[in-house]
SEFIZA-3560 file (N, C-alpha, C; in Angstrom, 3 decimals):
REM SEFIZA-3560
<numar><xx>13.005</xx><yy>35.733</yy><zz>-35.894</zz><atom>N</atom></numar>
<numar><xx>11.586</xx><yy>35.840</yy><zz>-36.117</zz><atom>CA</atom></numar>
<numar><xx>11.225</xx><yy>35.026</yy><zz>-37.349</zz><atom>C</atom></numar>
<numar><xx>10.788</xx><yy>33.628</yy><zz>-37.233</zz><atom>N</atom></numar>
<numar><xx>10.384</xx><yy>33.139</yy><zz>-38.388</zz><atom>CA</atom></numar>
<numar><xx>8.660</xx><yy>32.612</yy><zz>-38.553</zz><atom>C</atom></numar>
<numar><xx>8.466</xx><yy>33.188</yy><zz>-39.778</zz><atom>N</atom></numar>
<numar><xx>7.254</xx><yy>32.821</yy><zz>-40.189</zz><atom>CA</atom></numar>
<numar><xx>6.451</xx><yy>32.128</yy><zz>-40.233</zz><atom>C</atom></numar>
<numar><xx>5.524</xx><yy>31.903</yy><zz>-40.145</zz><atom>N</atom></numar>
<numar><xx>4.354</xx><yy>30.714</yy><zz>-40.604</zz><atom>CA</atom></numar>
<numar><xx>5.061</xx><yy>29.557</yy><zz>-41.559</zz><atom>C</atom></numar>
<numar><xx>5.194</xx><yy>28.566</yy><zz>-41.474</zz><atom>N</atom></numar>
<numar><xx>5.069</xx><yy>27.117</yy><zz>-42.250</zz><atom>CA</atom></numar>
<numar><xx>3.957</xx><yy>27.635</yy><zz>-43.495</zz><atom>C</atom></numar>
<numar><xx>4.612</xx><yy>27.827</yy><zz>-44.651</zz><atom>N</atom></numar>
<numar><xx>3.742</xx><yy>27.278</yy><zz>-45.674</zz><atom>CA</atom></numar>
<numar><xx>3.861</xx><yy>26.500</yy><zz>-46.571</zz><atom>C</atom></numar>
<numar><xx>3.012</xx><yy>25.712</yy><zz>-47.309</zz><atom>N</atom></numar>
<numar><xx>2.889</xx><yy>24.494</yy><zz>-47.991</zz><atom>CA</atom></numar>
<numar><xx>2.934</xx><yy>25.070</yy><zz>-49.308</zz><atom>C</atom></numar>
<numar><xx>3.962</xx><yy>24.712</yy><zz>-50.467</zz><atom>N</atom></numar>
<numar><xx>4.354</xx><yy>25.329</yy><zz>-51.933</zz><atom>CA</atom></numar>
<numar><xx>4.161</xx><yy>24.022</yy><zz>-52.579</zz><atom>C</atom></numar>
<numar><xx>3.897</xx><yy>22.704</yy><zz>-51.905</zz><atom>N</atom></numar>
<numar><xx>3.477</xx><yy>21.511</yy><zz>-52.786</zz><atom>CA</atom></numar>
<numar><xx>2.334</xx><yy>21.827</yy><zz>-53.787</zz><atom>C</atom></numar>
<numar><xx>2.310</xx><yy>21.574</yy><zz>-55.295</zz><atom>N</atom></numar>
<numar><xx>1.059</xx><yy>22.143</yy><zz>-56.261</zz><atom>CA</atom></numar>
<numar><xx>1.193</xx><yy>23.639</yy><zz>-56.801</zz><atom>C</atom></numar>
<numar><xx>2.296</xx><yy>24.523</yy><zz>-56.419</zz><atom>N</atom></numar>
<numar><xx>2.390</xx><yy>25.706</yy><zz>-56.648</zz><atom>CA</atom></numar>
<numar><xx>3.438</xx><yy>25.627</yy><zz>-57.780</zz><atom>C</atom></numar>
<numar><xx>2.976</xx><yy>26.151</yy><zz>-59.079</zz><atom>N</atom></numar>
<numar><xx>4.426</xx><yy>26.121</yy><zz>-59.618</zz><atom>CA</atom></numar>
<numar><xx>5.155</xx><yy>26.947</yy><zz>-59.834</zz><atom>C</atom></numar>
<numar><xx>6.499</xx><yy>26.873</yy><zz>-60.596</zz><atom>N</atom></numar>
<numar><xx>7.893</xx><yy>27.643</yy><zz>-60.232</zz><atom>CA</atom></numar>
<numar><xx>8.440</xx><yy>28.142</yy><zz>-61.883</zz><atom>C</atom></numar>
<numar><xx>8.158</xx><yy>29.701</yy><zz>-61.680</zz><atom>N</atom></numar>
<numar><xx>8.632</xx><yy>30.065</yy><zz>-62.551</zz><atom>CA</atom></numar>
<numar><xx>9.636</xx><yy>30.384</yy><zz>-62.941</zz><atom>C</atom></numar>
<numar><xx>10.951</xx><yy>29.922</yy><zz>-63.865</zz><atom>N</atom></numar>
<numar><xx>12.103</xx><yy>30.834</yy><zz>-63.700</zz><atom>CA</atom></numar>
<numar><xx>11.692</xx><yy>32.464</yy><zz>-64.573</zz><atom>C</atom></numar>
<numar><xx>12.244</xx><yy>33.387</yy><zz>-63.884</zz><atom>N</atom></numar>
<numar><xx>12.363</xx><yy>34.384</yy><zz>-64.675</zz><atom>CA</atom></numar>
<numar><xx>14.111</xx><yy>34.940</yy><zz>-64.453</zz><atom>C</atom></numar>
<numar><xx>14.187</xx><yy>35.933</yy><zz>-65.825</zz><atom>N</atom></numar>
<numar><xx>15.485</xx><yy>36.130</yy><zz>-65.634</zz><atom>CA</atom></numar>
<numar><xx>15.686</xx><yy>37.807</yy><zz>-65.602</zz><atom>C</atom></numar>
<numar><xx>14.716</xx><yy>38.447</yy><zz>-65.387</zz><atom>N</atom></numar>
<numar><xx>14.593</xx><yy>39.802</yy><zz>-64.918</zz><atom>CA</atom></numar>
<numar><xx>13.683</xx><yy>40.452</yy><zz>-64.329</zz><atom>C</atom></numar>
<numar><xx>13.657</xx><yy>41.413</yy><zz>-64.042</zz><atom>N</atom></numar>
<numar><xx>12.328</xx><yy>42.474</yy><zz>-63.111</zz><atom>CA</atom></numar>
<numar><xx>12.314</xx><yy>43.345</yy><zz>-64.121</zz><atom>C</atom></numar>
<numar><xx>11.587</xx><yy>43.427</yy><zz>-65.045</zz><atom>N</atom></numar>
<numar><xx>11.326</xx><yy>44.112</yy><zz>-66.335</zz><atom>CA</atom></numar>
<numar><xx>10.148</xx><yy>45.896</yy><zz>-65.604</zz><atom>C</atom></numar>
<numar><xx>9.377</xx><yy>45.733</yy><zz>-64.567</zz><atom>N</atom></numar>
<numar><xx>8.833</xx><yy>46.524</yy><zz>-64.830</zz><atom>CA</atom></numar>
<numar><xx>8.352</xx><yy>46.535</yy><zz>-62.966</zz><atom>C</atom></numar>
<numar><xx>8.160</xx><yy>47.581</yy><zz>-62.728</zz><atom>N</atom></numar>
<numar><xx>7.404</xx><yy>48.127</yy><zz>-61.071</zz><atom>CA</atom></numar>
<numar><xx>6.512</xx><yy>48.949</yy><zz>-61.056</zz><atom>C</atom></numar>
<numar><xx>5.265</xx><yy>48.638</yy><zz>-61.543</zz><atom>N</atom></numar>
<numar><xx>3.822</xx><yy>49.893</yy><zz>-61.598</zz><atom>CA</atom></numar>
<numar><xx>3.501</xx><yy>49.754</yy><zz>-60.331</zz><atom>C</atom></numar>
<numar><xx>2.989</xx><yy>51.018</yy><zz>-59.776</zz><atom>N</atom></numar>
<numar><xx>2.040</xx><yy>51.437</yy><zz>-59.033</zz><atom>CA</atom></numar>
<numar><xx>0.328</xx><yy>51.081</yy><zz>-58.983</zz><atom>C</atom></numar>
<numar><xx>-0.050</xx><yy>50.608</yy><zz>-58.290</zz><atom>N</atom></numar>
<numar><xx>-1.323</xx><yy>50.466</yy><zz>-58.371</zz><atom>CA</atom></numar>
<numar><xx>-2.040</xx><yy>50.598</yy><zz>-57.209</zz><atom>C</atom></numar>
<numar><xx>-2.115</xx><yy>51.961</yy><zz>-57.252</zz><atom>N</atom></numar>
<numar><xx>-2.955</xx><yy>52.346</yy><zz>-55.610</zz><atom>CA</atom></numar>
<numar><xx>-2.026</xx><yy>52.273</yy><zz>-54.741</zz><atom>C</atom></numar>
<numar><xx>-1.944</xx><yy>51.606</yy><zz>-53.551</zz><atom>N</atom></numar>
<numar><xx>-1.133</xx><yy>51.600</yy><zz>-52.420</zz><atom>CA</atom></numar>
<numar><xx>-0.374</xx><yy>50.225</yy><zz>-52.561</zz><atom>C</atom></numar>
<numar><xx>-0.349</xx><yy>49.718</yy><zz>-53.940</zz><atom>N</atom></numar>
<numar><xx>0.048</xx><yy>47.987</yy><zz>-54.293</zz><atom>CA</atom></numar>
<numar><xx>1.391</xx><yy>48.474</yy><zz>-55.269</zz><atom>C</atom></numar>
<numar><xx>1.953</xx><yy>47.642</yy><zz>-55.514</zz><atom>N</atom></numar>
<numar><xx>2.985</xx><yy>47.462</yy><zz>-56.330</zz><atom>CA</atom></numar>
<numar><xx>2.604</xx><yy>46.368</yy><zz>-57.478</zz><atom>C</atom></numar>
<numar><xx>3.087</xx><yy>46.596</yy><zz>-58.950</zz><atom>N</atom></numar>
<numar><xx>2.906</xx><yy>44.859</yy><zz>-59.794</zz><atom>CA</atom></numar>
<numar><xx>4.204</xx><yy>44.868</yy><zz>-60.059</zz><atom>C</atom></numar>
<numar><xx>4.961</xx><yy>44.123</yy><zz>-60.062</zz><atom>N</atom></numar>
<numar><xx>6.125</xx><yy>43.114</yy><zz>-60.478</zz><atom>CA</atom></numar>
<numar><xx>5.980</xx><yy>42.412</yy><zz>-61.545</zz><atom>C</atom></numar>
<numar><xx>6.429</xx><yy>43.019</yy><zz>-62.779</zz><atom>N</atom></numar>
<numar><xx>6.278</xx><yy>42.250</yy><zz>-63.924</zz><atom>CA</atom></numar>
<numar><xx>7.878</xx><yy>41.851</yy><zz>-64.380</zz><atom>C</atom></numar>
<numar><xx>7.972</xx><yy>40.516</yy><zz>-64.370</zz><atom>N</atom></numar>
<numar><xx>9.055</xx><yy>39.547</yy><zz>-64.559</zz><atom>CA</atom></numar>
<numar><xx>9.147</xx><yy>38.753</yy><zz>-66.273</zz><atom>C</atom></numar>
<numar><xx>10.256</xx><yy>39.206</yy><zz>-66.544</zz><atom>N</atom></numar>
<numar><xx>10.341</xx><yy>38.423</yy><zz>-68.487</zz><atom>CA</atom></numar>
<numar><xx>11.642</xx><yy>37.302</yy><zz>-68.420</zz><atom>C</atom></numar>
<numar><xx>11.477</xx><yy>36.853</yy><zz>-69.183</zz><atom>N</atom></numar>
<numar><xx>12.263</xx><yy>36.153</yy><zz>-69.877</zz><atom>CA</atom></numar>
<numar><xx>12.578</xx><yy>36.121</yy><zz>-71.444</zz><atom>C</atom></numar>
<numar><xx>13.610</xx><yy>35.747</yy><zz>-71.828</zz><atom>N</atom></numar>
<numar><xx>13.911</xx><yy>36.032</yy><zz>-73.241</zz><atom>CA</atom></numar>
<numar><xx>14.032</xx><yy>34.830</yy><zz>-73.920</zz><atom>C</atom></numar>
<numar><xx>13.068</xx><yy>34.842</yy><zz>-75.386</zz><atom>N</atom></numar>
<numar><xx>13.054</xx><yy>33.813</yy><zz>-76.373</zz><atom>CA</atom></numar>
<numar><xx>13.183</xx><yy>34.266</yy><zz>-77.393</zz><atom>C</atom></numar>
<numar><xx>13.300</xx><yy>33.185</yy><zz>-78.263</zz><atom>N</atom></numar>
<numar><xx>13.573</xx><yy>33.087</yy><zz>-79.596</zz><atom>CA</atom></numar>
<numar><xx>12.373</xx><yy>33.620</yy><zz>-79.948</zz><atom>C</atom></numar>
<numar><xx>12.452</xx><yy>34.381</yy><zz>-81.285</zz><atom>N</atom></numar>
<numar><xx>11.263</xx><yy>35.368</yy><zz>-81.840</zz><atom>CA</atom></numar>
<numar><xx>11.034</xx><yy>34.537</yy><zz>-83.453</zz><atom>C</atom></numar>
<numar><xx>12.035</xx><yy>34.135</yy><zz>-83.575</zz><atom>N</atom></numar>
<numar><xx>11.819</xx><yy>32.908</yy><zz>-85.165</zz><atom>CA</atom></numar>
<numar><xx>12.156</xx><yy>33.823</yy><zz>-85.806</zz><atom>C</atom></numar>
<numar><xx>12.664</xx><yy>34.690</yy><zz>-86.570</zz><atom>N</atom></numar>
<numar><xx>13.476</xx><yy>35.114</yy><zz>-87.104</zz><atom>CA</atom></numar>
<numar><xx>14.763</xx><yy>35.546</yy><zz>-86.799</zz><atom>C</atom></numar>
<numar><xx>15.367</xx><yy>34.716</yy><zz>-85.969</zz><atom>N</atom></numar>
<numar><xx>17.147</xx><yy>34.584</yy><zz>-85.307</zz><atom>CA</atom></numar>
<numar><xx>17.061</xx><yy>35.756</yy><zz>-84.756</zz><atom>C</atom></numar>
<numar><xx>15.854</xx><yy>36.255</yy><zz>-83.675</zz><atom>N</atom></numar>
<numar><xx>16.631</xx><yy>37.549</yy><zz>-82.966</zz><atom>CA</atom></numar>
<numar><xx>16.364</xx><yy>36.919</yy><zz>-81.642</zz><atom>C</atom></numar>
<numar><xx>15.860</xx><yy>37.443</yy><zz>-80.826</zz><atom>N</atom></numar>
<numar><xx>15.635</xx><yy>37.330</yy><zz>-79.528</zz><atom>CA</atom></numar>
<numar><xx>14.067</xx><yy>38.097</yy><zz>-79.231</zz><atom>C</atom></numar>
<numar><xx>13.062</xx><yy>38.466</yy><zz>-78.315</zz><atom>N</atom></numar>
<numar><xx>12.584</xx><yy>38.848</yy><zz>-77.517</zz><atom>CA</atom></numar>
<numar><xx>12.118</xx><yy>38.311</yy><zz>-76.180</zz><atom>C</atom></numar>
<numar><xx>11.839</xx><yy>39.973</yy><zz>-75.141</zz><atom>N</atom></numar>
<numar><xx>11.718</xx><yy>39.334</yy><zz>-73.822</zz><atom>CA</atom></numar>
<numar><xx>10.325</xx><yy>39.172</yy><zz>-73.518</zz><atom>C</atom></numar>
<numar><xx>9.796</xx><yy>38.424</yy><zz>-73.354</zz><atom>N</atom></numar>
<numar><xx>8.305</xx><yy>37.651</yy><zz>-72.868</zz><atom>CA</atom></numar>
<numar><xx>8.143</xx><yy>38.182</yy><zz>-71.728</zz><atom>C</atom></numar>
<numar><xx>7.282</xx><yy>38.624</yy><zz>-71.031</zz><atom>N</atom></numar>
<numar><xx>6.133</xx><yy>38.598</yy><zz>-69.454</zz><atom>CA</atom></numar>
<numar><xx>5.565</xx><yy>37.220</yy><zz>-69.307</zz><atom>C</atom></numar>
<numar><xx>6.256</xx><yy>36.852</yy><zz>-68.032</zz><atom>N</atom></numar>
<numar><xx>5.747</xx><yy>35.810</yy><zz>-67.591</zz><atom>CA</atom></numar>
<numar><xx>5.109</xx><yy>35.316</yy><zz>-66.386</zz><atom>C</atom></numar>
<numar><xx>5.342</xx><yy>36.636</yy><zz>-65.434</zz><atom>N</atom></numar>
<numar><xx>4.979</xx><yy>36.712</yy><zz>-64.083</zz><atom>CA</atom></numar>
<numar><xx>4.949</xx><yy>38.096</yy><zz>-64.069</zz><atom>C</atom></numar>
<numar><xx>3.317</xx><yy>38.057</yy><zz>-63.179</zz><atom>N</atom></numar>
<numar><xx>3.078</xx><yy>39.377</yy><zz>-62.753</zz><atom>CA</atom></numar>
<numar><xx>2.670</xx><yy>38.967</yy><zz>-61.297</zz><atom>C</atom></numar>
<numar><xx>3.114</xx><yy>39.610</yy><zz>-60.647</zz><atom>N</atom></numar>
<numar><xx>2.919</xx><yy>39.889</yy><zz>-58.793</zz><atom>CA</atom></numar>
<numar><xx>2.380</xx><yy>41.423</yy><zz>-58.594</zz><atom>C</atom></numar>
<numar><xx>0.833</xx><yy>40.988</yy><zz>-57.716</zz><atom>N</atom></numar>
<numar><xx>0.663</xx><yy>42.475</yy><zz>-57.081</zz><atom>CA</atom></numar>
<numar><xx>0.591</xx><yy>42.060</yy><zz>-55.602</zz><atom>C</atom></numar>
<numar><xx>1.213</xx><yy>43.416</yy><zz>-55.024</zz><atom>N</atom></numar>
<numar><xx>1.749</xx><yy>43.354</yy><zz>-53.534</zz><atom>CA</atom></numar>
<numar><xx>1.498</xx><yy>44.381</yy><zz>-52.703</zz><atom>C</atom></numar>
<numar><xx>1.407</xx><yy>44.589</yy><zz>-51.402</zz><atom>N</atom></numar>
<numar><xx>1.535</xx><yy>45.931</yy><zz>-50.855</zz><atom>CA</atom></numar>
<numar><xx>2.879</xx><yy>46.572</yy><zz>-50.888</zz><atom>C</atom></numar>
<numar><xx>2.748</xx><yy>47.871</yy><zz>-50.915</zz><atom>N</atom></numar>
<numar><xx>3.672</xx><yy>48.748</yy><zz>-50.891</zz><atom>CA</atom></numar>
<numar><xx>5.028</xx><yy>48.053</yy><zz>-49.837</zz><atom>C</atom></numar>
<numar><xx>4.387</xx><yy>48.214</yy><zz>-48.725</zz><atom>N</atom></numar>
<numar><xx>5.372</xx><yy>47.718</yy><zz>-47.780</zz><atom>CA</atom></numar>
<numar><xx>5.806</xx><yy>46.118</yy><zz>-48.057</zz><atom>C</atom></numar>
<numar><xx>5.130</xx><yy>45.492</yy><zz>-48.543</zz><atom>N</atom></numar>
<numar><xx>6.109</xx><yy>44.136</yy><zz>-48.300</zz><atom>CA</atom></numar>
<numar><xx>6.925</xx><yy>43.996</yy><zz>-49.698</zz><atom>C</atom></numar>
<numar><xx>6.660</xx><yy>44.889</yy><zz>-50.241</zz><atom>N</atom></numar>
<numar><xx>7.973</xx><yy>45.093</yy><zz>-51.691</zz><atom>CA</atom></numar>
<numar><xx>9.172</xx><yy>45.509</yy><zz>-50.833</zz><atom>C</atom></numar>
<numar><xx>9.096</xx><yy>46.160</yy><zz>-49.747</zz><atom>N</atom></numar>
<numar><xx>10.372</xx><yy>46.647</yy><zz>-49.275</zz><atom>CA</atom></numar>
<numar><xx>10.396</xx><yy>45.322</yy><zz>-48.512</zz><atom>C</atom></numar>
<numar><xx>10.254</xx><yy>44.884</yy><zz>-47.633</zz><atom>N</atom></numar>
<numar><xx>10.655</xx><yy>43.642</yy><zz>-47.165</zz><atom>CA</atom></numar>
<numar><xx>11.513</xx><yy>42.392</yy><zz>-47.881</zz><atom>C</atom></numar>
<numar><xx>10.161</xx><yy>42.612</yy><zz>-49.283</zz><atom>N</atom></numar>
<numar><xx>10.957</xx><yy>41.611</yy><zz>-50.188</zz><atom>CA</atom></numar>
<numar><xx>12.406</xx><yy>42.504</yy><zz>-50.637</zz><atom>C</atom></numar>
<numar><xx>12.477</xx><yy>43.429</yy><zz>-50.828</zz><atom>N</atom></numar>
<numar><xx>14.064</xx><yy>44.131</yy><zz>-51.214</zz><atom>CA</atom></numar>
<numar><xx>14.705</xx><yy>43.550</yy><zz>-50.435</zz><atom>C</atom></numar>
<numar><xx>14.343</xx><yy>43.963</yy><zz>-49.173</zz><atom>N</atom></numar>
<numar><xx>15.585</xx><yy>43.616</yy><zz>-48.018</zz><atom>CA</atom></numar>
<numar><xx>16.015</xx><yy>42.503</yy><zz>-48.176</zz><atom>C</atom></numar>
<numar><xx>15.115</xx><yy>41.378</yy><zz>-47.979</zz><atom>N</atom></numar>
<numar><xx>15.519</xx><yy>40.008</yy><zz>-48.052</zz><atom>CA</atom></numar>
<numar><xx>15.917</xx><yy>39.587</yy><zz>-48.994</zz><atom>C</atom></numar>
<numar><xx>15.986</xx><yy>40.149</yy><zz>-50.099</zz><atom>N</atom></numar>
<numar><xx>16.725</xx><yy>39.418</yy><zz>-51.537</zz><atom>CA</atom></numar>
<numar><xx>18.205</xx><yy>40.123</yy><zz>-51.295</zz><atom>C</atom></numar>
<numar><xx>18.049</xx><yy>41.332</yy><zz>-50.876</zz><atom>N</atom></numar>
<numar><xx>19.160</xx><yy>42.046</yy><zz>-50.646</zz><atom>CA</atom></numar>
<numar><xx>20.452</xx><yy>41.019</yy><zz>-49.954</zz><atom>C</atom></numar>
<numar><xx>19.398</xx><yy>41.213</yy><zz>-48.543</zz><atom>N</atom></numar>
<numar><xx>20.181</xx><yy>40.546</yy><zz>-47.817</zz><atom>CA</atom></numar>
<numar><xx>20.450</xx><yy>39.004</yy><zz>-47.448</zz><atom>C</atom></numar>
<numar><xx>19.883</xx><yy>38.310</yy><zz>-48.534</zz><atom>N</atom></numar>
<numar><xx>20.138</xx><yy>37.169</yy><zz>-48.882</zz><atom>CA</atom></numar>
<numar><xx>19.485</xx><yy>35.710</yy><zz>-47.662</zz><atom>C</atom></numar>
<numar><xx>18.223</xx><yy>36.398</yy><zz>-47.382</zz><atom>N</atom></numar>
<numar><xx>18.037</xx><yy>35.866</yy><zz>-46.111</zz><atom>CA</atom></numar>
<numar><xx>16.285</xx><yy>35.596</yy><zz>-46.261</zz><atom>C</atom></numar>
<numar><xx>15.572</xx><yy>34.972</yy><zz>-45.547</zz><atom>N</atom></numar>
<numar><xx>14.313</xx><yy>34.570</yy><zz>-45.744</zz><atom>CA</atom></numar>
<numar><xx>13.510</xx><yy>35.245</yy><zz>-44.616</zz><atom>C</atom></numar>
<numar><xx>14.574</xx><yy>35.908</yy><zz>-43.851</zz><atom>N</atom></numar>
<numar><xx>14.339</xx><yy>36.372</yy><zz>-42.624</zz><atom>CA</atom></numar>
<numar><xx>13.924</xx><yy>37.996</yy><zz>-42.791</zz><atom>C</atom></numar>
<numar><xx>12.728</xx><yy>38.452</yy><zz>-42.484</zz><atom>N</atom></numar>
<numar><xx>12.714</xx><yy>40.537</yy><zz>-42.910</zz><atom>CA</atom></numar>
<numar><xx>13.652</xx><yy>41.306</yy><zz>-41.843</zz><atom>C</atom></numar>
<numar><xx>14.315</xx><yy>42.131</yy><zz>-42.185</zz><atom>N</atom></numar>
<numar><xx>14.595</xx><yy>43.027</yy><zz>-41.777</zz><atom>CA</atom></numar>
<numar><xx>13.530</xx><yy>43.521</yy><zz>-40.367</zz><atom>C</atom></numar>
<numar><xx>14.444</xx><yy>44.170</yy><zz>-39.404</zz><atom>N</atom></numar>
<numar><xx>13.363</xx><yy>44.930</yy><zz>-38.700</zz><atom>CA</atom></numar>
<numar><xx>13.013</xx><yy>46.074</yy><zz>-38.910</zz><atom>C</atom></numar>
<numar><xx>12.036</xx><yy>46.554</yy><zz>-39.596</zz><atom>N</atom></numar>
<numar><xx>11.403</xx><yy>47.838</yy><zz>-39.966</zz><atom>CA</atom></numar>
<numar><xx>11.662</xx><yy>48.657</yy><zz>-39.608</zz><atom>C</atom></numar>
<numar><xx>12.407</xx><yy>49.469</yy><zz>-38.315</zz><atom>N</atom></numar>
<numar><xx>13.254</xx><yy>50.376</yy><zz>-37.683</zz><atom>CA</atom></numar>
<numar><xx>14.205</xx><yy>50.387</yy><zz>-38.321</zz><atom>C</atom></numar>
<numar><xx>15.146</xx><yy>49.169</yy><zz>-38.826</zz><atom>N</atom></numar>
<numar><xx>16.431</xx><yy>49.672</yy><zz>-39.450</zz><atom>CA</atom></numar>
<numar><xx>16.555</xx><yy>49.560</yy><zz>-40.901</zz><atom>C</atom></numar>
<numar><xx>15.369</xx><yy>49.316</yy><zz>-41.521</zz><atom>N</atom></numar>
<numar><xx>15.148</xx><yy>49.376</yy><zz>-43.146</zz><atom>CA</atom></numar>
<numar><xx>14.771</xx><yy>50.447</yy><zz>-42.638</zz><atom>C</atom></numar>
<numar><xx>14.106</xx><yy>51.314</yy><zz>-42.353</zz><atom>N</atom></numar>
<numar><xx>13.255</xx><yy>53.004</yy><zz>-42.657</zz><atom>CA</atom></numar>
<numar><xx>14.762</xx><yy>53.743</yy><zz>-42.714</zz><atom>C</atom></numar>
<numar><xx>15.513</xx><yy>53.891</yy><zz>-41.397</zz><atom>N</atom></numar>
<numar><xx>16.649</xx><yy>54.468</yy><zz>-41.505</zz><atom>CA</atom></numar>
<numar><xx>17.476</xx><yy>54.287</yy><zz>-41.890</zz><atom>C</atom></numar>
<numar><xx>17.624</xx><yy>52.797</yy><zz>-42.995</zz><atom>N</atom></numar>
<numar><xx>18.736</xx><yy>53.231</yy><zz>-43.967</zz><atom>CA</atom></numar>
<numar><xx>18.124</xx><yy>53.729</yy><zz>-45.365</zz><atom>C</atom></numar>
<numar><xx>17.000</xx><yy>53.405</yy><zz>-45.434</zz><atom>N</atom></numar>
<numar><xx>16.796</xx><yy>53.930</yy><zz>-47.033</zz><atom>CA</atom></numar>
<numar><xx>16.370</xx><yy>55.597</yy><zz>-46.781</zz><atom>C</atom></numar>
<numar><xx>16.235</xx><yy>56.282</yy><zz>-45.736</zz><atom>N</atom></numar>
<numar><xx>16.039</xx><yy>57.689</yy><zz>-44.841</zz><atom>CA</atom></numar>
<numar><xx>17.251</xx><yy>58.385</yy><zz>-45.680</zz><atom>C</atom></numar>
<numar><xx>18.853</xx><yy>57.701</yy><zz>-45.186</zz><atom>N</atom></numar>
<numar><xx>19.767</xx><yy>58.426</yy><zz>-45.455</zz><atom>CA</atom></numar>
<numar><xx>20.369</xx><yy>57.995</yy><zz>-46.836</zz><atom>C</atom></numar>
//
């Protein structure tokens, strides 16, 4: 089952190097993503650099597929019953 063709030419690309945070917002999810810099006094802190809001359900999709290393979703019958048990 593959998706729609979409065009990411003009979109740009953030690296981040963690999932710092998962709020709730209504029936949405935000995804707040950091990275870590230099703070100028030789320590470190982690920056917010990406925030994503999403529906509930396609946060689990996106799990699956990062999970499962694939671009492809899961079929929703067998994500419900494994995260069930």
């Amino acid at each position: 089952m593959s998706g729609p063709i979409v065009d990411t030419v003009g979109i740009p690309e953030v690296f981040v190097e963690a999932l710092a945070r998962v709020e709730r917002i209504g029936p949405n999810r935000r995804l707040v993503f950091t990275v870590t810099q230099p703070d100028g006094a030789g320590g470190a802190e982690r920056v917010a650099v990406v925030k994503v809001v999403l529906p509930a359900e396609t946060s689990v999709y996106l799990a699956a597929m990062l999970l499962n290393d694939t671009p492809e979703p899961l079929a929703f019958a067998s994500l419900s019953h494994a995260i069930a048990n």
